[in-house]
N, C-alpha and C positions, 0 to 999 in steps of 0.2 A: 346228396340228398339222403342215400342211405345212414351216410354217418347222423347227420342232425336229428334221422328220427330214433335212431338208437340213442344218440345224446338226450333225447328228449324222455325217452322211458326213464333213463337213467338219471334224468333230473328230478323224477316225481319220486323215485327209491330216495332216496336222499333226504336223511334228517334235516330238519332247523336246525341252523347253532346260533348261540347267541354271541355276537363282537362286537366291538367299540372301531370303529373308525372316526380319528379325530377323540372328539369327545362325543359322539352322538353312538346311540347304540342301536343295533340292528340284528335282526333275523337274516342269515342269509344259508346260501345250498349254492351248490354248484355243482356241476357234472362237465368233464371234459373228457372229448373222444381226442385221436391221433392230430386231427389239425380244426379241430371245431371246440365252441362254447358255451353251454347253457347257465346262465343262473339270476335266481330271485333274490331280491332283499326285499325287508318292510322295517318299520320304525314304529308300525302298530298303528298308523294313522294312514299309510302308503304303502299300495307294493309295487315295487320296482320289477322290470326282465327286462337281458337282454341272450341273442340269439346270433351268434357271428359263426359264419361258413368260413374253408380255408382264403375264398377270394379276398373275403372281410379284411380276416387277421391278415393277411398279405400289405392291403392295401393300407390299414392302419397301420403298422408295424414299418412301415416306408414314409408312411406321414409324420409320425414321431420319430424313429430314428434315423434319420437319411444316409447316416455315414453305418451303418449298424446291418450287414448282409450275412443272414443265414435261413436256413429252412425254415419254412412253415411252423413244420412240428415242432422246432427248436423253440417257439414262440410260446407255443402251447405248453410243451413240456414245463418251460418257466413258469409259466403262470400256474399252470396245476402246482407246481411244485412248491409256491408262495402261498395258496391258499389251502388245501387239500391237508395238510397236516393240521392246519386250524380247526378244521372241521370234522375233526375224527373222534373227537370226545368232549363231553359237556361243558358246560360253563361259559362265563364269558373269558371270551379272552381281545387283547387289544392286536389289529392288525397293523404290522412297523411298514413303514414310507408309505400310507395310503392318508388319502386326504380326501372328502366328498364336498359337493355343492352341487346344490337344489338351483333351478332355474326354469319356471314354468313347470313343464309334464315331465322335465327332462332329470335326473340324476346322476351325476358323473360320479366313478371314483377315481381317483390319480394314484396312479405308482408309481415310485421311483425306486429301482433295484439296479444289481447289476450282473448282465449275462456272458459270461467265461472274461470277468475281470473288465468289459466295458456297460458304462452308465446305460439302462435302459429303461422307458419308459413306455408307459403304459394308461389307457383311459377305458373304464367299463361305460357306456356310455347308455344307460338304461333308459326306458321309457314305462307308463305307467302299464300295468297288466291288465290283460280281459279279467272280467268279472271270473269269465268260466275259466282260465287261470287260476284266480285266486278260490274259486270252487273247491277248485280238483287237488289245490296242493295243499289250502289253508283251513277251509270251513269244512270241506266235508272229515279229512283226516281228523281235524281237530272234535267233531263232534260223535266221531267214532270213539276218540280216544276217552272224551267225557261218557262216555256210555258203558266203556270197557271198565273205568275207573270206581264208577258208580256200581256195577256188578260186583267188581271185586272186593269195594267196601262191604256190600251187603254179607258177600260170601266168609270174609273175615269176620262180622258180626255173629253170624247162623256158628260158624266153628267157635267161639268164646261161648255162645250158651250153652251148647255142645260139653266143651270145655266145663264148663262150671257144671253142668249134671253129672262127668263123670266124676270130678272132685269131691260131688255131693255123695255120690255111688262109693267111695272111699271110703268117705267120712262115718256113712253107714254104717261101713263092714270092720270098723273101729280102726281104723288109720289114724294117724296124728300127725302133724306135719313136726318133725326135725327142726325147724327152724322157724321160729314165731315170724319174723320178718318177711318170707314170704308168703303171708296170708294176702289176701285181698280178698275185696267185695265180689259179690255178686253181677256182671255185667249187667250194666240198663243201657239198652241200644238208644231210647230216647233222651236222656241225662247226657250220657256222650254226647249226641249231635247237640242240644242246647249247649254244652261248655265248649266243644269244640268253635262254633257262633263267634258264641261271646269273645273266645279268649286266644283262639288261633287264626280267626279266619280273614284278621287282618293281614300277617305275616306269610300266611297261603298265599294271599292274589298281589303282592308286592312284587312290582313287573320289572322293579330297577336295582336289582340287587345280583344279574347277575346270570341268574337260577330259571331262565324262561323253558330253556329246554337243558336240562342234565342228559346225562346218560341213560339211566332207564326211562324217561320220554322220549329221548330218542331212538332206543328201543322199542317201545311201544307203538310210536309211528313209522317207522319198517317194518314192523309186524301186521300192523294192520293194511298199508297198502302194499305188503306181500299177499296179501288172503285175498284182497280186494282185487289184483290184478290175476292170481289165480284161479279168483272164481267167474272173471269175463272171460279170461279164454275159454274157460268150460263153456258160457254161456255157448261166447261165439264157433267153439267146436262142435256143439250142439243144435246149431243152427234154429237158436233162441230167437224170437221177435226184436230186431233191430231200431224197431220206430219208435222208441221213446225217446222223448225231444230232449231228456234231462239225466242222460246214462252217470253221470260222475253223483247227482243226489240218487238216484235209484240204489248205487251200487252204496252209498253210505247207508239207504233203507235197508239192507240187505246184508250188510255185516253186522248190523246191530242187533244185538243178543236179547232177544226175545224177554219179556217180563215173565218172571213167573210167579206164583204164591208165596211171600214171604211166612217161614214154615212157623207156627212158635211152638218154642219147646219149652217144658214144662220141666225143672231139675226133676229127677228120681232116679232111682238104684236102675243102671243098665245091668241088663243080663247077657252078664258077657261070658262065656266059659273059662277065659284067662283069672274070671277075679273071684274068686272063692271067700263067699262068707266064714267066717270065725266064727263059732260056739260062743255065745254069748260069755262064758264064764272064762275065757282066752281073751277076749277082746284086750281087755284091759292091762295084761302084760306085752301085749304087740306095741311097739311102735316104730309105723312104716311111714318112710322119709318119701315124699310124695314132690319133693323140690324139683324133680326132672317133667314133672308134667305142665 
């Protein structure tokens, strides 16, 4: 019991990756302890889990291999050791000797490998998840990470006007840029998001290419249900108010980074002590290569 619910923490740390089984692609996570197995897939229309203790993998692992006797763990160790490397860095990638089918609530995958040089074989044998499953691992993570996303866009747009007032602060103080090529315009946070629209935002939400969860989305969600499991044990150190019926959306209310006043800034000369105006009658022999800003 102990191990399944350490299996079970350890399944929510755990990025999506995205893999093709067969030709069908999927999200899938998995966490394995010593002789136990946790893990989810989806197709984006379904999510699948399953949940096997040692007795499980015992009794499966006698049902497909009958002539085929080792440990427990040995069972485990393989299977970790089949999928676990797949799941350690972005992209899609294709999983070899696996084969699925759909039948009713149920989802099988089949493996066939082989363990210390004899044939063995293998069924995940999933069934469909609780709602509050796919909460805790899918919706709430996912609308954290949209939140965080959405922040960090803004905070990159506030740093370009930023940006272009100190360029203007330059320009002022008779700077000239070295290199006609790296001019640019003026940022307009609204023009962006219209062309981005128009002209990107098809090739953004393309869910077959691949690219569902890379590397730094996979970072991003370990990061964020690191904070989130963080900041419940403090609760529950705390001996915080336990009766909310809906702890896993509370704790997504709760990591979600507060709105604040989008600031606007207006270009003009920063009074920075590093940037020393020139003498008007200087100006015009200086010129400072401003390419590194």
């Amino acid at each position: 019991m102990a191990q399944l619910e350490r299996s079970a923490d350890d399944l929510l740390a755990q990025p999506w990756s995205s893999v093709h089984i067969g030709d069908s692609p999927f999200l899938l996570k998995a966490a394995f302890g010593d002789a136990v197995y946790r893990l989810m897939l989806s197709d984006l229309n379904s999510v699948w889990w399953e949940e096997v203790n040692s007795d499980e993998l015992k009794q499966r692992a006698q049902e497909l291999n009958k002539r085929l006797r080792a440990p427990v763990s040995a069972f485990c160790r393989h299977l970790s050791g089949l999928l676990e490397p797949l799941l350690q860095t972005g992209g899609s990638k294709v999983l070899p000797g696996f084969t699925c089918e759909r039948t009713c609530n149920l989802l099988t995958i089949s493996l066939r490998s082989e363990l210390s040089g004899v044939p063995f074989y293998w069924a995940f044998r999933c069934t469909e998840a609780p709602l509050s499953m796919v909460s805790r691992h899918m919706i709430c993570p996912l609308l954290n990470m949209m939140q965080a996303l959405h922040r960090q866009t803004r905070d990159l747009m506030l740093l370009l006007q930023r940006k272009d007032a100190e360029i203007l602060d330059y320009k002022e103080s008779g700077a000239m840029l070295s290199r006609d090529r790296l001019a640019t315009d003026i940022f307009d946070a609204e023009e962006f998001k219209e062309r981005f629209l128009a002209e990107s935002l098809s090739e953004a939400i393309n869910m077959h290419d691949g690219r569902m969860f890379d590397s730094e989305l996979q970072h991003l969600y370990t990061t964020i249900i690191a904070v989130k499991t963080s900041r419940k044990r403090r609760h529950s150190s705390g001996n915080q108010d336990s009766g909310n019926p809906q702890p896993s959306l509370q704790e997504a209310q709760d990591v979600a980074v507060s709105e604040t006043k989008s600031e606007e800034i207006t270009p003009k000369a920063a009074e920075s002590p590093e940037i020393k105006k020139q003498p008007s009658h200087d100006r015009a022999q200086n010129r400072i290569s401003v390419s590194g800003i």
